[in-house]
N, C-alpha and C positions, 0 to 999 in steps of 0.2 A: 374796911379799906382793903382795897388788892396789893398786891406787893408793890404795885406801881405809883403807891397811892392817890391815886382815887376811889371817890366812892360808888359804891356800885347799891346801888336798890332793886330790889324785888321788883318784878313784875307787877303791873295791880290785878288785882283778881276781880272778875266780872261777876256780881250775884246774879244768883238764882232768877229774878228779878229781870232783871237787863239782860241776860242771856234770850231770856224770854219776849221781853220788849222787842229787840235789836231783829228776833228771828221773825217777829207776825212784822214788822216794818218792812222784811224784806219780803215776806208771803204777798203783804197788800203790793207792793212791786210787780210780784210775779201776774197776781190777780188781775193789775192792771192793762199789763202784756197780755196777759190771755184774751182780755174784756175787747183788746183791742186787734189782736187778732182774728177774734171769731165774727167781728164788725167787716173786719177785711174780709171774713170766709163769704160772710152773707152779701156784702156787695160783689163779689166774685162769681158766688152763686149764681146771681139775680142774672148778671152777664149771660150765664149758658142757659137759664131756663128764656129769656129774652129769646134769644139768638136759636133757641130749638122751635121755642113757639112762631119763630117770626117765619121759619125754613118747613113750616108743618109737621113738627114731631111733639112729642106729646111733655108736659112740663116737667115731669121725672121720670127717670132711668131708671126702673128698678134693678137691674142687673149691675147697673153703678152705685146704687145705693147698698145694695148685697157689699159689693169688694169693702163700702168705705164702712160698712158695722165689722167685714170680718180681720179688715183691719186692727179695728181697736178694741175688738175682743183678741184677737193674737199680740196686741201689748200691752193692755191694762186688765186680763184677763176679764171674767162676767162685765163687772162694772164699767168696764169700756163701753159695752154694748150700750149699757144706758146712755151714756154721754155721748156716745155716736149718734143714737135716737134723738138725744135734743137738739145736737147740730143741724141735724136736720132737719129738723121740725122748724128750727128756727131759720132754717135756709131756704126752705121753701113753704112754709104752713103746713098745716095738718091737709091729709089726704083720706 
């Protein structure tokens, strides 16, 4: 009891367990975002290779392809690089 009396209880403490649970609950959240995101890159995409090919230019930029790997090799260090390669792959097919 506090001097005020009432009572006061502990916090409850989150196991091991549930900490654990509660974190991949919110990862599949994130995952989903992402999943849903990169759905949005590729129909984005399809827009400017559309729109290049309609105007006679050719269906990838390499040179816009360069800026968007050295982007995410300059924030996710190596591994960016990969994940940039798949975005791409997936944005416009293999070349």
């Amino acid at each position: 009891m506090t001097a005020t009396g009432t009572e006061t209880t502990a916090p409850e403490q989150t196991t091991p367990e549930q900490t654990i649970a509660d974190a991949r609950e919110r990862i599949d959240v994130l995952d989903d975002r992402i999943i849903g995101l990169i759905q949005e890159r590729m129909a984005v995409s399809a827009v400017v290779q559309q729109t290049r090919i309609a105007s006679g230019g050719r269906r990838v930029h390499l040179s816009r392809e360069m800026e968007i790997l050295g982007r995410y090799r300059e924030a996710l260090g190596k591994p960016g690089t990969s994940l940039a390669m798949t975005l791409l792959e997936l944005s416009r097919g293999r070349i």
